[in-house]
Each structure stands twice: as structure tokens, then as C-alpha cells.
C-alpha positions as CSV (number, residue, x, y, z in Angstrom):
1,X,0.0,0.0,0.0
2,X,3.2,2.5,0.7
3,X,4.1,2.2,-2.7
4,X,1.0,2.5,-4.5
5,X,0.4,5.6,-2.6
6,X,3.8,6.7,-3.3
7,X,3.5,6.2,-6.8
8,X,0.4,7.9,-6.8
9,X,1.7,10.9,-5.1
10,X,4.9,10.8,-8.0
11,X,2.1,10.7,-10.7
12,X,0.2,13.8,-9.2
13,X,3.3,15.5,-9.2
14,X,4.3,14.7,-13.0
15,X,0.5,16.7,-13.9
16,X,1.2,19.7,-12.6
17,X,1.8,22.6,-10.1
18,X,0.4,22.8,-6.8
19,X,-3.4,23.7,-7.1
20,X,-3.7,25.8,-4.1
21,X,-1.1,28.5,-5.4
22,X,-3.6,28.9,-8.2
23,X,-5.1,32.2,-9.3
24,X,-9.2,31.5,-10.4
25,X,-10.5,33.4,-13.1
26,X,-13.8,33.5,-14.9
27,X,-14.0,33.0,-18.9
28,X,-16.6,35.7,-20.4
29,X,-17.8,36.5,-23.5
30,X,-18.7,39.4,-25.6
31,X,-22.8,40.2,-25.6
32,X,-23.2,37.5,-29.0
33,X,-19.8,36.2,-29.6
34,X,-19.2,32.9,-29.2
35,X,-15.5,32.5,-29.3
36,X,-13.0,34.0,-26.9
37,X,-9.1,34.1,-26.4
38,X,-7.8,34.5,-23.5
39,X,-3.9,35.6,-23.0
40,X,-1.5,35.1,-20.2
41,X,2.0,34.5,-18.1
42,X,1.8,31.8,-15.2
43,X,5.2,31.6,-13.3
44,X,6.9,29.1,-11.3
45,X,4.2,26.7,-9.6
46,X,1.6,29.4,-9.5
47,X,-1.0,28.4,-12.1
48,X,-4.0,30.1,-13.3
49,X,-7.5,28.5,-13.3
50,X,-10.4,29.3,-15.8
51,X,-14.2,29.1,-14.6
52,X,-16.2,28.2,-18.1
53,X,-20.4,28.4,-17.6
54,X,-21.5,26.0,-20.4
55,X,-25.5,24.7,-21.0
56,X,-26.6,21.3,-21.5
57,X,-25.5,19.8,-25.0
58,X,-23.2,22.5,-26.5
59,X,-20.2,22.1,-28.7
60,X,-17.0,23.3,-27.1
61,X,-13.5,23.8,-28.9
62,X,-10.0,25.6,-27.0
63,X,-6.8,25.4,-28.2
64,X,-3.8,26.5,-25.9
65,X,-0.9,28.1,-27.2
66,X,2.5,27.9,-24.9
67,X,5.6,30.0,-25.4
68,X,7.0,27.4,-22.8
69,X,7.2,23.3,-23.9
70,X,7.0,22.4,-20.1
71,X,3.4,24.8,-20.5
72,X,0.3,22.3,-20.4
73,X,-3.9,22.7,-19.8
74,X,-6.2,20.3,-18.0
75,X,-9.5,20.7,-18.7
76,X,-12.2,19.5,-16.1
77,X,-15.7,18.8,-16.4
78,X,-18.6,19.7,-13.8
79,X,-18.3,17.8,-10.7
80,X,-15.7,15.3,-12.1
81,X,-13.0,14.4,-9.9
82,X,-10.8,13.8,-12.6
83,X,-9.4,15.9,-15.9
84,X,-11.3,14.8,-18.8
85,X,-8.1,15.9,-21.0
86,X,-4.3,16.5,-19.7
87,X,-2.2,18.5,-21.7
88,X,1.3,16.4,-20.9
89,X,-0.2,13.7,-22.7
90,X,-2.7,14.7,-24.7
91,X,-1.6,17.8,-26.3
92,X,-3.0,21.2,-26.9
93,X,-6.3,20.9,-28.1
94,X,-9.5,19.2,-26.5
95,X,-13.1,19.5,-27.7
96,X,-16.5,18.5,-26.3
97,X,-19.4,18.0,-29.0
98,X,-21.8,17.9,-25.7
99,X,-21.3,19.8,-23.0
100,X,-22.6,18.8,-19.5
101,X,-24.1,21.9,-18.2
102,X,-22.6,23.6,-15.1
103,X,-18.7,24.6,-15.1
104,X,-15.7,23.4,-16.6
105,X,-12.5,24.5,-15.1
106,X,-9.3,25.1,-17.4
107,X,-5.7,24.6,-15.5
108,X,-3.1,26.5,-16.9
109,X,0.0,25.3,-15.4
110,X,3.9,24.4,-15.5
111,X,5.6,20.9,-15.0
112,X,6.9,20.9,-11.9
113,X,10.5,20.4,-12.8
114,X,9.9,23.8,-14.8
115,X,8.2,25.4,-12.1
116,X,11.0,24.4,-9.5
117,X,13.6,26.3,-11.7
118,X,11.3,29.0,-11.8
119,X,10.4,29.1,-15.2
120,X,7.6,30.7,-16.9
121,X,5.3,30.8,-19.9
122,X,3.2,33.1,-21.6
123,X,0.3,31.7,-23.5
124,X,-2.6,32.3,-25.9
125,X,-5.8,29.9,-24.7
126,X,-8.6,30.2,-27.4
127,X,-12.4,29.1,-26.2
128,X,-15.5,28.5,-28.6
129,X,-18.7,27.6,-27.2
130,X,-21.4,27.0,-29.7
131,X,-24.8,25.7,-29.9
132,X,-27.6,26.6,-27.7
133,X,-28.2,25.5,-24.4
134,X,-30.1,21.8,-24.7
135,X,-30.0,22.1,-28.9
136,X,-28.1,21.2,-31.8
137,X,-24.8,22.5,-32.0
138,X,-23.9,24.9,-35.5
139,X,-20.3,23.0,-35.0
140,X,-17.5,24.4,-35.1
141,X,-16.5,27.5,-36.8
142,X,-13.8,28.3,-40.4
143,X,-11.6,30.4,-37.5
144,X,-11.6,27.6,-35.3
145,X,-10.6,25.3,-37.7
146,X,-7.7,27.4,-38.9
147,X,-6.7,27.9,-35.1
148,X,-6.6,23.9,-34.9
149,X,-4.8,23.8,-38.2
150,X,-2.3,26.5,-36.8
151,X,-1.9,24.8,-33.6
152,X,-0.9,21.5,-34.3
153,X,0.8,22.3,-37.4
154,X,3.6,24.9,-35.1
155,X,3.8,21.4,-33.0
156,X,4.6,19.2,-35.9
157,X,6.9,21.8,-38.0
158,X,8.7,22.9,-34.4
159,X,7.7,26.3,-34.7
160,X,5.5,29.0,-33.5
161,X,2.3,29.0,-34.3
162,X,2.7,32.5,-35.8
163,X,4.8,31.0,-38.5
164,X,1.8,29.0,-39.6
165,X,0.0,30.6,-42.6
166,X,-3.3,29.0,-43.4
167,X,-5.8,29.8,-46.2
168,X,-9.6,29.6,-46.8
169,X,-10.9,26.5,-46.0
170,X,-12.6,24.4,-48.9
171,X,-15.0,21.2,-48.9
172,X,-12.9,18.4,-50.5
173,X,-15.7,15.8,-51.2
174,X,-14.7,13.9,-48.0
175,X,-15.0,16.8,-45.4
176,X,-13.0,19.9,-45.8
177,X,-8.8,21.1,-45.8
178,X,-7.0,24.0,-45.5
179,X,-3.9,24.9,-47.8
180,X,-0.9,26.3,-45.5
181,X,2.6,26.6,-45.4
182,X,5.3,26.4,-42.4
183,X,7.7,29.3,-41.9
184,X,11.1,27.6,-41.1
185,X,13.6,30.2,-41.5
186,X,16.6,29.5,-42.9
187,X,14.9,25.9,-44.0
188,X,12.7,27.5,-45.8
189,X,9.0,27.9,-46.1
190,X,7.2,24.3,-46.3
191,X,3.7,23.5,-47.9
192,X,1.4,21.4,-46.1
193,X,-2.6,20.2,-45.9
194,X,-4.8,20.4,-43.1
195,X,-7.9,17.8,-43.7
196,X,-10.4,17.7,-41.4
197,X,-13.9,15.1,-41.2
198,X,-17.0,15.9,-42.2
199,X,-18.0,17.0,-38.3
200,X,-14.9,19.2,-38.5
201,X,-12.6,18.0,-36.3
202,X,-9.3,17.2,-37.6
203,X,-7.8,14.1,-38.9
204,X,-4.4,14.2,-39.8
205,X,-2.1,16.6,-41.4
206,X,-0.2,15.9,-45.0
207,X,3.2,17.3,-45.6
208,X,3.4,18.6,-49.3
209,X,7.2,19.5,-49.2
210,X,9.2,16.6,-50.2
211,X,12.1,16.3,-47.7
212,X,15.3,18.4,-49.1
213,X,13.3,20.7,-50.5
């Protein structure tokens, strides 16, 4: 039992920083907008985290944006008592296509081996929250898609996602894609496809540079 508690304790400590040095903050919206970024600096093991009111059965879509790679987001449903998504392992996007009504809280937060050496991180955390309360959801919106594209593009190309230039978004017979290119400086600018499904979430990403090129 000493161990498994021990190694329980080791796992917590892996996730994150220490809750209770964490700032709260509520996530508003504009009078009839939908979408929302939110931007930030969390230092050493004090955290930030986000209050999000959703309504029964909405679609909901962030995508978080670190300046740091030790940077992550958890994002927790009403009353769980666990994350529904961890950022250390599951990346930087997470979406719900219904929404348990009541609030989700969004931990943003620093490994702790980064927060011990005091690090920090700024960071960009965009929120969509479509669909009304106990309806059908619209989906999710062109702008969200090309924040997705951007997103996880910078993570696969190693650069910033400012660097990732995305254009319109087109149907492709299958679901839709989006046409960018990666900025890689002195390696050049790269081409690549974003495709996405037919309920516009993403499915992969195609590299259209040839390597060498």
C-alpha cells in the first residue's frame, strides 16, 4: 500500500503545479460572440484556473498556445474528480461535441521540474462555445478550424504558431482542408494540408514538401 500511494503521489506531481497557489479566473464572452481568447504568463508553480459556464449539449473547442514546452492545460468537467483531458499527454487541443451543463474549469500550469527552476510561460488559450443550451450545435467554426490547423501544425513543423499561414478553408468531397505553409527560417517555407472530417474535427495533417526541398 506505501508504494502504491507513493506512486500515486509521483504521478500527481508529473501533472502539474500545486493547485492551491492557483489564481481563479472567470471566462466571459462578448454580448453575441461565441469564441473568446484568452492571454496570459503563469510563473513558477503558481497556475491560473479558468471558470467556463456551459449549458446542457453544446459544442465546445480551446486550443492552448504555450511560449514554454513544459506549459500544459487540463481541462475538467462539472463535478468530475478527474481531468477529462491533460495536456502532458494529450496535447493542446481538446473539444466537447456535448457539454454537461454547469462549469468546466481550465488549469493552466507548469511541469513541476519547470516550475522548481522558476520558469515561466506566456500563453494564448482560445475558447468557442457554440450551440444553444439543450440544442443542436452549429459545429465548429472556419476560425476555429484554422486555429486547430495552426496549432498543431507549429507542434509538428517545431515552430511557433505565428509561422503557420493558413488559407480559406474548402470542402474536399470527404470533409473539408486547409492549404498552409510552415515558416522555417533558414529551412525554408514548407507547404502542407490540413484535412479535417465531415464533423470538423481534424484528422491528420499531409506534408506537401518533399524532404530536401
Amino acid at each position: 500500500m506505501r508504494s502504491v500511494l507513493l506512486g500515486l503521489a509521483l504521478f500527481v506531481a508529473m501533472i502539474g503545479g500545486t493547485a492551491a497557489k492557483d489564481r481563479s479566473e472567470t471566462i466571459a464572452f462578448k454580448p453575441g460572440a461565441t469564441s473568446t481568447t484568452v492571454k496570459g504568463r503563469i510563473k513558477g508553480d503558481a497556475g491560473v484556473a479558468y471558470a467556463l459556464a456551459t449549458g446542457q449539449g453544446q459544442t465546445l473547442q480551446t486550443l492552448f498556445e504555450p511560449s514554454n514546452r513544459s506549459c500544459y492545460y487540463n481541462v475538467t468537467a462539472p463535478s468530475a474528480t478527474t481531468a477529462d483531458h491533460i495536456g502532458s499527454t494529450s496535447g493542446n487541443e481538446f473539444g466537447v461535441s456535448r457539454t454537461v451543463a454547469g462549469t468546466y474549469t481550465i488549469q493552466v500550469y507548469l511541469m513541476r521540474s519547470a516550475a522548481r527552476r522558476g520558469e515561466s510561460c506566456r500563453y494564448s488559450l482560445s475558447i468557442e462555445l457554440t450551440g444553444a443550451p439543450g440544442g443542436v450545435s452549429p459545429g465548429v467554426s472556419d476560425a476555429m478550424m484554422a486555429d486547430v490547423c495552426r496549432g498543431k501544425a507549429a507542434t509538428m513543423y517545431g515552430v511557433e504558431p505565428r509561422r503557420i499561414s493558413p488559407a480559406a478553408i474548402a470542402p474536399d468531397g470527404k470533409g473539408f482542408k486547409i492549404e498552409a505553409t510552415a515558416d522555417k527560417g533558414p529551412e525554408g517555407i514548407k507547404k502542407l494540408r490540413c484535412i479535417f472530417k465531415p464533423d470538423r474535427t481534424l484528422d491528420r495533417i499531409m506534408a506537401l514538401t518533399p524532404d530536401g526541398e
